[in-house]
Kinemage of the C-alpha trace (Angstrom):
@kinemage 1
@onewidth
@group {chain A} dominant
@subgroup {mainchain}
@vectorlist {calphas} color= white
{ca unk a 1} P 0.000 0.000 0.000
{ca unk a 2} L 1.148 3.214 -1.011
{ca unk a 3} L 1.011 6.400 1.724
{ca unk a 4} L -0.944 9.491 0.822
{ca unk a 5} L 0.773 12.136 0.598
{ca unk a 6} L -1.484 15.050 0.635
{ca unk a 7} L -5.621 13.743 0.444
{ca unk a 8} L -5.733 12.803 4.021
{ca unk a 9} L -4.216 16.208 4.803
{ca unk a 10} L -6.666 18.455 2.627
{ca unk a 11} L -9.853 15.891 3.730
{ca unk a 12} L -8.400 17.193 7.098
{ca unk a 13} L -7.714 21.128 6.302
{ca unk a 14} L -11.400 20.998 4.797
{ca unk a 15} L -13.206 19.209 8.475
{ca unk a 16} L -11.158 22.237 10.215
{ca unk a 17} L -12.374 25.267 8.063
{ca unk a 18} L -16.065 23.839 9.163
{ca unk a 19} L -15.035 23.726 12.973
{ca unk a 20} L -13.451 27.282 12.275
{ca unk a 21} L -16.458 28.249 10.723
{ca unk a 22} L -18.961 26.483 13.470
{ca unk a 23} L -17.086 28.778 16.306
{ca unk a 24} L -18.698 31.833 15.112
{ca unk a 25} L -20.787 33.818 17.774
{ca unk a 26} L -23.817 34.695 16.624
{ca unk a 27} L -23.879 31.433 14.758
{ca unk a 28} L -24.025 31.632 11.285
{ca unk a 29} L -27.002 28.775 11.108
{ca unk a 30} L -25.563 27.487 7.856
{ca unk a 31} L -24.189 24.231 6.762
{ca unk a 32} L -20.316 24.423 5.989
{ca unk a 33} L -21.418 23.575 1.755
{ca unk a 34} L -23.908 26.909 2.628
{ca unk a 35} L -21.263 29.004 3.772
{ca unk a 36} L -18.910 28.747 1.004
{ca unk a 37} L -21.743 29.107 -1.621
{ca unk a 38} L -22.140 32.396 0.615
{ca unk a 39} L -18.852 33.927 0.735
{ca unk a 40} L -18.146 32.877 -3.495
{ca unk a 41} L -21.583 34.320 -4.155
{ca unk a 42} L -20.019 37.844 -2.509
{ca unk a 43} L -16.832 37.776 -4.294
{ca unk a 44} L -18.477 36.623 -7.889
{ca unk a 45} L -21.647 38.712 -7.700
{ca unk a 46} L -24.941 37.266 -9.317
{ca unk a 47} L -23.870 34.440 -10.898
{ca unk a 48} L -25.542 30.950 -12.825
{ca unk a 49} L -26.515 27.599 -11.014
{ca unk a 50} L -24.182 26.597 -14.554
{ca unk a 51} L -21.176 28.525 -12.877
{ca unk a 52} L -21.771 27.431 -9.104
{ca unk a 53} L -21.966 23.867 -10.379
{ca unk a 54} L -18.628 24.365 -12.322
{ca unk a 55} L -16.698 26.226 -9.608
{ca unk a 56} L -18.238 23.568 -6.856
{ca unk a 57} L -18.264 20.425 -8.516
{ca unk a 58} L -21.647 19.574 -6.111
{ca unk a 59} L -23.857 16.891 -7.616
{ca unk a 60} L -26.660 18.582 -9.296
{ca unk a 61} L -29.070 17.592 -6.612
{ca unk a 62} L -27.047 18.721 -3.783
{ca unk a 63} L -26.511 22.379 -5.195
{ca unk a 64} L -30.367 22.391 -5.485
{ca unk a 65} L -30.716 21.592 -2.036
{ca unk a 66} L -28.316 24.253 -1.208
{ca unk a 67} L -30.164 26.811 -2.970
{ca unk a 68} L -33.681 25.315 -1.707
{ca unk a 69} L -31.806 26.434 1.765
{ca unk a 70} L -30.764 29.043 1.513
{ca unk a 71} L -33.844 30.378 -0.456
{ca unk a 72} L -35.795 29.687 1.967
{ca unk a 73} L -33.664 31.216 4.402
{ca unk a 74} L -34.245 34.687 2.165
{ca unk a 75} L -30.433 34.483 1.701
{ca unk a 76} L -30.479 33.826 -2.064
{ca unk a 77} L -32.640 34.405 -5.076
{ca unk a 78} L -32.844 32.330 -8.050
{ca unk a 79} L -33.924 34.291 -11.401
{ca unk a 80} L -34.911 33.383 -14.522
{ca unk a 81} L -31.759 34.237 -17.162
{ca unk a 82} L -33.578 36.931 -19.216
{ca unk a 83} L -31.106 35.233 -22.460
{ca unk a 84} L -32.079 31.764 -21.606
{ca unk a 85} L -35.732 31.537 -19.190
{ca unk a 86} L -34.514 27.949 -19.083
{ca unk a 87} L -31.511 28.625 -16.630
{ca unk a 88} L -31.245 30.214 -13.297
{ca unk a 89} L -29.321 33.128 -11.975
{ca unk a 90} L -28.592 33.130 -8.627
{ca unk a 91} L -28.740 36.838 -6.268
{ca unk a 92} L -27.763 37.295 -2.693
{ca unk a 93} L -30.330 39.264 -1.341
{ca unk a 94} L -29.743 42.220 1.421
{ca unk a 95} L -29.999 39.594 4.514
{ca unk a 96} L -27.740 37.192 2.555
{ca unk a 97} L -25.099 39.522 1.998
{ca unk a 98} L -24.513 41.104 5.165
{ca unk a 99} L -24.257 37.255 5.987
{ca unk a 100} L -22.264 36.549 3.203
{ca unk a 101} L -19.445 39.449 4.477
{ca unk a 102} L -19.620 37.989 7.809
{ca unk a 103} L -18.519 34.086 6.168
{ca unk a 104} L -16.127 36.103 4.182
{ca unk a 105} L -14.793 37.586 7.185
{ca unk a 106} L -14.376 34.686 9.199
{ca unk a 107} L -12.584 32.496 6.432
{ca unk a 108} L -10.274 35.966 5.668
{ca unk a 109} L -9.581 35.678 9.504
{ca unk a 110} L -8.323 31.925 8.672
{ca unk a 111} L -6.541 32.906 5.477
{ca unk a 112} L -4.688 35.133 7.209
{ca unk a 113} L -3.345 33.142 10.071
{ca unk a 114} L -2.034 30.404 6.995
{ca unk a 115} L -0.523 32.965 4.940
{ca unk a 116} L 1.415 34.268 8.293
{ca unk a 117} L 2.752 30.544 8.138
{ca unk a 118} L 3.507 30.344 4.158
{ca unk a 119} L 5.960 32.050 2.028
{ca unk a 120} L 5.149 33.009 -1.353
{ca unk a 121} L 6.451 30.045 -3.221
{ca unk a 122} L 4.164 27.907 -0.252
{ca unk a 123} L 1.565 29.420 -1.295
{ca unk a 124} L 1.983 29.533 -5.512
{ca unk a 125} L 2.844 25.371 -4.548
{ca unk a 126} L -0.389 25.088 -2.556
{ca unk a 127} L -2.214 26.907 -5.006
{ca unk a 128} L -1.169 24.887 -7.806
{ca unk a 129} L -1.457 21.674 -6.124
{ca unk a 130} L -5.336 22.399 -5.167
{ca unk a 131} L -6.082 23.430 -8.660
{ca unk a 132} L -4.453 20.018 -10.108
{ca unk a 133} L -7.160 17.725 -7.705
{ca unk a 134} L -9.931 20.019 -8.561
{ca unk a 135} L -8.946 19.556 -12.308
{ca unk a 136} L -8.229 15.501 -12.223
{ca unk a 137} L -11.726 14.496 -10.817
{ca unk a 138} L -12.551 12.406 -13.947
{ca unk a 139} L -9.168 10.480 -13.970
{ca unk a 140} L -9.592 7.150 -12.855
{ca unk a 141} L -12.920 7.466 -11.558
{ca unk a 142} L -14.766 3.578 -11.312
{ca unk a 143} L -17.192 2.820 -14.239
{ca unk a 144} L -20.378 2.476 -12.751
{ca unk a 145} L -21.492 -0.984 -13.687
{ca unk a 146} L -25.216 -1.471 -14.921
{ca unk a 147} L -27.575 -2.877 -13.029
{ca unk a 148} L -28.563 -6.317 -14.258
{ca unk a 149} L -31.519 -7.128 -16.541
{ca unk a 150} L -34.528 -8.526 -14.599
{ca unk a 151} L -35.966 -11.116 -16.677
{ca unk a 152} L -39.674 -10.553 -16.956
C-alpha cells in the first residue's frame, strides 16, 4: 500500500475550516457547503446555477438543495436568465449579503493566520497543487457498472 501524501491532509484542512467556521458567535445557522456558496456568491456577484456547479463540482441535486436552503432562508434568489428563461441566476439578497461578508470575514480571519505561516512560493505550490485535484476528478474514476436485466 502506497502512503498518501497530501488527500488525508486536505480531507483534514477541509473538516477544520467547518469547525473554524462552526465557532462563530452569533452562529451563522448554515451548513459548511452553505457558507462557502455564501462567501463565493459575494466575491463573484450574481452568478448561474451553470457557474456554481462548475466552480463547486456539487452533484446537481445537492446544489439544489443548497439553494432550496438558503432560499428559503431569504439568503439567495434564483432568477430566470432573461437570455435563456430555461436557466437560473442566482442573487444574494440584502440579509444574505450582510451574511455573506460575515462568512467572508471569518474564512479571511483563517486565510490570514495560513498565509502568516507560508511564504510566497508555499503558497503559488499550494495553489497549484489544489487546482491540479480540482482539475483531475474524472481520472480514474470507477465505471459504474449497470444494473442487471430482470428477466420478466
Amino acid at each position: 500500500m502506497k502512503r498518501l501524501r497530501f488527500v488525508l491532509e486536505v480531507h483534514r484542512a477541509t473538516h477544520r475550516i467547518g469547525l473554524f467556521l462552526e465557532a462563530v458567535e452569533p452562529p451563522l445557522g448554515l451548513s459548511q457547503g452553505e457558507a462557502h456558496l455564501l462567501a463565493y456568491l459575494l466575491e463573484a456577484g450574481d452568478t448561474s446555477l451553470s457557474e456554481l456547479h462548475a466552480a463547486f463540482a456539487h452533484k446537481r441535486s445537492t446544489l439544489t438543495s443548497y439553494m432550496d436552503r438558503l432560499e428559503a432562508k431569504r439568503l439567495v434568489k434564483r432568477e430566470a436568465r432573461p437570455e435563456d428563461r430555461r436557466s437560473f441566476q442566482v442573487l444574494l439578497t440584502g440579509a444574505g449579503r450582510a451574511l455573506a461578508t460575515r462568512v467572508h470575514r471569518r474564512l479571511e480571519v483563517l486565510e490570514a493566520a495560513v498565509l502568516e505561516r507560508l511564504g510566497d512560493e508555499d503558497v503559488e505550490g499550494l495553489t497549484t497543487g489544489l487546482e491540479a485535484l480540482a482539475e483531475v476528478d474524472h481520472v480514474a474514476r470507477p465505471e459504474r457498472k449497470s444494473k442487471p436485466k430482470v428477466k420478466q
